[in-house]
C-alpha positions in Angstrom: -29.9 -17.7 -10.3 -31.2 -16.7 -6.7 -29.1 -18.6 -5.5 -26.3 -17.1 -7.0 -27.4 -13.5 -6.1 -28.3 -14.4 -2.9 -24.6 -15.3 -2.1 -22.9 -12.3 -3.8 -25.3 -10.0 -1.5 -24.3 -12.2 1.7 -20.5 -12.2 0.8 -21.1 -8.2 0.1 -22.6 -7.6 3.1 -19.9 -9.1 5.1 -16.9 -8.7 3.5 -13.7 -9.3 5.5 -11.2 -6.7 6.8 -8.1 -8.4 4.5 -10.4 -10.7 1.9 -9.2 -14.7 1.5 -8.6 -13.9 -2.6 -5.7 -11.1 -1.6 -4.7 -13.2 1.3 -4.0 -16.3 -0.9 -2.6 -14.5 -3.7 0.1 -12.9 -1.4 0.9 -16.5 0.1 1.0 -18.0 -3.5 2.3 -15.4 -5.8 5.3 -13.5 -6.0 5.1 -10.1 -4.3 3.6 -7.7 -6.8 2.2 -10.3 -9.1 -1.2 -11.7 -9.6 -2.9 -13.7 -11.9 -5.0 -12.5 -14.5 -8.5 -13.8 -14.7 -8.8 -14.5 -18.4 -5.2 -16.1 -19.0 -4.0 -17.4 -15.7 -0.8 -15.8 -16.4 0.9 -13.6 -13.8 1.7 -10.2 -14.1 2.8 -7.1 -12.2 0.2 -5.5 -10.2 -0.5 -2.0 -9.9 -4.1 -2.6 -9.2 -5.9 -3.1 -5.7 -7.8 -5.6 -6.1 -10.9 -6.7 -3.3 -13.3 -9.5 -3.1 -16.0 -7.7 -4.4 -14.2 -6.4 -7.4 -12.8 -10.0 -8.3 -16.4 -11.8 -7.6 -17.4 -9.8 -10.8 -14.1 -10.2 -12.9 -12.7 -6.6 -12.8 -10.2 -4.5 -10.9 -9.9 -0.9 -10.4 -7.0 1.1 -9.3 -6.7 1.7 -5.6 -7.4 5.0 -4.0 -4.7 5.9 -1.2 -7.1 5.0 1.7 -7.3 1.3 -0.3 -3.1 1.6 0.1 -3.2 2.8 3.8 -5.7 0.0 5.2 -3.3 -2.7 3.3 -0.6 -4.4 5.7 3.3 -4.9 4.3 4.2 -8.1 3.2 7.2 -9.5 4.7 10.6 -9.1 2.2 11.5 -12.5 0.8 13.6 -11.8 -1.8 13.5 -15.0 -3.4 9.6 -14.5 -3.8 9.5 -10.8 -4.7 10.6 -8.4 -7.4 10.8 -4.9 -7.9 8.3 -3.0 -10.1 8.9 -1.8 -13.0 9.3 1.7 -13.3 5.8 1.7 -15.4 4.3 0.3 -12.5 5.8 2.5 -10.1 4.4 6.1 -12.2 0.6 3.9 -12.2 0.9 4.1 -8.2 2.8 7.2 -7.1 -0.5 9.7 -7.4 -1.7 7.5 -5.0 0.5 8.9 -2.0 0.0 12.6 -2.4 3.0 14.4 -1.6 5.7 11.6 -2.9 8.0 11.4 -5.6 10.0 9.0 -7.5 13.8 9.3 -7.6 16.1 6.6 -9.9 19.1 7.2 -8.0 22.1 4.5 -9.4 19.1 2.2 -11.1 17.0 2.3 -7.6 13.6 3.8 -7.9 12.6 4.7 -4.5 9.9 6.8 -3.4 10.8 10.6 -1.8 9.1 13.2 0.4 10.1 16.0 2.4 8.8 18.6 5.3 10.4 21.3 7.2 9.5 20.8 10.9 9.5 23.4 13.7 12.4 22.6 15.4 14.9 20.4 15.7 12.7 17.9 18.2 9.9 18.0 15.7 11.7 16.5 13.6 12.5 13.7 15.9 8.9 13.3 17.3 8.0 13.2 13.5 10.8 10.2 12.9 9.1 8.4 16.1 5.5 8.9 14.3 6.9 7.3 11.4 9.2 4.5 13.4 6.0 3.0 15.5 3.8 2.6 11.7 7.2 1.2 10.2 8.0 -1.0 13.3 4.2 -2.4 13.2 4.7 -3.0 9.2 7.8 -4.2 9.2 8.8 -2.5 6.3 11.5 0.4 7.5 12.4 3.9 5.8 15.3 5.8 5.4 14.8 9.1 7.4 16.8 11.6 7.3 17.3 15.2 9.2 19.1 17.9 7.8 20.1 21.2 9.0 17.9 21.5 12.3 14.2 21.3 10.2 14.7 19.9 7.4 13.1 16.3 7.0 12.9 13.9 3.6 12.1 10.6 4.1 12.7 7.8 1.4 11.2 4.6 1.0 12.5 1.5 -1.1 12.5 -2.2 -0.6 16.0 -2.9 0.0 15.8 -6.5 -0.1 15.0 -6.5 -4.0 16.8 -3.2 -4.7 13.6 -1.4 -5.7 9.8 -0.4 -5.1 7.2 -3.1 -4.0 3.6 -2.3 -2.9 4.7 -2.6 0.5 6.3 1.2 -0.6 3.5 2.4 -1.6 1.8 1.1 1.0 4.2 2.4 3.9 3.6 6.1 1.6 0.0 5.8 2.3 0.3 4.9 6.1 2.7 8.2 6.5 0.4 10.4 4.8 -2.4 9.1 7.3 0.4 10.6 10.4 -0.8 13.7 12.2 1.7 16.0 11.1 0.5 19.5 11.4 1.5 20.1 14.7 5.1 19.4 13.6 5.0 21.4 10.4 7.1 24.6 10.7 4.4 25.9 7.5 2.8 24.2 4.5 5.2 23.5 2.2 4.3 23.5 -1.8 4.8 20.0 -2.9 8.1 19.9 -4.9 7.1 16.8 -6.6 4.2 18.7 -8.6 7.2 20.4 -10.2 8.8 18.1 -12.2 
């Protein structure tokens, strides 16, 4: 017995940036999908899940700074699915700011700014190209009128959200933005 609690306050103490459980489910499982402790079935995962929480057998949602310090998993659409929309309304208070559109059976994810000027809004699409290019995982931006910004984010490969989404969500949301914002904007996603 202290033995055992010797361990679990060494592996505490020095727990890895990207733990060895998250890194072997992502190489073994299907994108999205873990397995569940009690069953050993698989099953879409809205839940972050880190060493610590799995050493003691439970899982608890993840917080957007949880989403933002996770890396996109390459798109291999033989290996990965897209959530269900279920899933998708667990995750998206996670990434203040976003929203969920089903546009022709495609949920994607949806946010939008006003910029200053028209060269904000292309200093803002660089911001987001260099965390994109770095996660692999690219958005569709989009400039409209001379300040008007929305940004959308699906998986393409699988024709819906994956984590990776959610995930690219929470890295935008970390950008520095303000010097680009024409004003705060109230969040048309509260509206809904």
């Amino acid at each position: 017995m202290v033995r055992m609690l010797m361990l679990s306050r060494l592996l505490l103490s020095t727990q890895p940036q990207a733990p060895l459980v998250s890194v072997a489910q992502r190489l073994l499982l299907p994108h999205g999908g873990s397995i569940t402790p009690d069953t050993g079935t698989t099953q879409d995962r809205v839940a972050c899940s880190s060493f610590r929480k799995l050493l003691y057998g439970f899982r608890t949602f993840c917080t957007s700074e949880e989403l933002a310090t996770k890396k996109c998993v390459p798109c291999n659409a033989k290996d990965m699915r897209p959530m269900t929309e279920e899933s998708a309304n667990a995750l998206i208070s996670k990434v203040e700011g976003w929203k969920l559109l089903n546009e022709g059976d495609i949920l994607k994810l949806s946010r939008s700014w006003k910029v200053k000027s028209f060269t904000k809004g292309l200093e803002l699409f660089q911001l987001v190209a260099n965390v994109a290019e770095a996660e692999g995982h690219h958005p569709d931006l989009h400039l409209v009128g001379w300040n008007n910004v929305t940004i959308e984010i699906w998986t393409h490969a699988v024709g819906g959200l994956t984590e990776n989404d959610f995930v690219l969500a929470a890295k935008i949301n970390e950008l520095p933005l303000d010097g680009l914002l024409r004003r705060k904007v109230k969040d048309s996603s509260s509206s809904k």
